[in-house]
C-alpha positions in Angstrom: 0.0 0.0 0.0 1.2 3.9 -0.9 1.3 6.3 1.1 0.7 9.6 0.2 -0.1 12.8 2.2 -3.1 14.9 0.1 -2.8 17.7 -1.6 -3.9 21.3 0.0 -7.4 22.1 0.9 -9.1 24.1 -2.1 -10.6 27.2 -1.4 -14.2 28.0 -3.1 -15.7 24.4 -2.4 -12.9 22.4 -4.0 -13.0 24.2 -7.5 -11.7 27.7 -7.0 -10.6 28.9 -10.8 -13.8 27.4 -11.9 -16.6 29.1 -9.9 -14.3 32.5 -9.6 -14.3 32.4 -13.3 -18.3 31.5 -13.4 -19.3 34.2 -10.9 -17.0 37.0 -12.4 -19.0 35.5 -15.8 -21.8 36.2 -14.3 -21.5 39.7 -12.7 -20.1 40.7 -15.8 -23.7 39.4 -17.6 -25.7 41.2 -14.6 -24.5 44.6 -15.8 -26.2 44.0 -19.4 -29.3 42.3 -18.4 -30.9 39.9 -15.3 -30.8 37.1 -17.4 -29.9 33.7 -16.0 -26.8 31.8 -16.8 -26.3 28.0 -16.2 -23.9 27.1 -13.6 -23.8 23.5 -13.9 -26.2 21.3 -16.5 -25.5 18.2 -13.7 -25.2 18.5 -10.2 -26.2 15.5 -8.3 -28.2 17.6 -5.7 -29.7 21.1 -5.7 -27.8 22.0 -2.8 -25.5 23.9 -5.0 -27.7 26.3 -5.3 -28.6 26.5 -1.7 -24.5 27.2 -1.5 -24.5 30.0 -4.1 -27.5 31.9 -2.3 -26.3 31.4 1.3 -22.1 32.0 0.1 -21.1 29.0 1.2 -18.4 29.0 -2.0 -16.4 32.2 -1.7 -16.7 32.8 -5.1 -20.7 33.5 -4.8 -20.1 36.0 -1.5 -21.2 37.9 0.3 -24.6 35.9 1.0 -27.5 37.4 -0.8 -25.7 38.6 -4.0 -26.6 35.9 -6.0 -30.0 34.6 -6.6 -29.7 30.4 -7.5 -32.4 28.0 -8.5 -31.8 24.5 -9.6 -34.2 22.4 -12.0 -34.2 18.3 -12.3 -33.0 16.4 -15.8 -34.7 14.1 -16.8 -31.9 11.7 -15.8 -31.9 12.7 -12.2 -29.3 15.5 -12.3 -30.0 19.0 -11.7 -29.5 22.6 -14.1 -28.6 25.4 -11.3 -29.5 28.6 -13.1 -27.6 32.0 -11.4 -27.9 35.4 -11.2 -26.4 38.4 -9.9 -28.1 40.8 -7.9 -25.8 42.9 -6.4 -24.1 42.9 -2.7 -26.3 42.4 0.2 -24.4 40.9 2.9 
């Protein structure tokens, strides 16, 4: 058997560059329009958009800027829509 010591924590719910990148996206889309962007087409559980309401992924802070819904696929998964809504915290 290995072992092997793991790798650093990652900030921003294990996928830091990714969801920065999405939320700057995002914002960026807010000041043209309220439209909704897709986060993620298949999350196992809509509690990722519980996180991105709530800030529980740094990338989505303070709590309250970000409105997040998620829909079911018809394979199970869920489509988390997003949208920016300005600071509230």
């Amino acid at each position: 058997m290995e072992t092997k010591n793991p790798p650093p924590r990652a900030r921003n719910g294990g996928r830091p560059i990714a969801w920065q990148e999405q939320a700057e996206t995002i914002k960026a889309r807010a000041e043209r329009d309220d439209s909704w962007s897709v986060l993620t087409t298949n999350a196992s559980n809509p509690s990722l958009a519980r996180n991105v309401r709530y800030g529980a992924l740094t990338a989505f802070r303070p709590a309250g800027a970000f409105e997040a819904t998620a829909r079911k696929n018809e394979d199970g998964t869920y489509m988390v829509y997003v949208r920016y809504v300005g600071k509230e915290e």
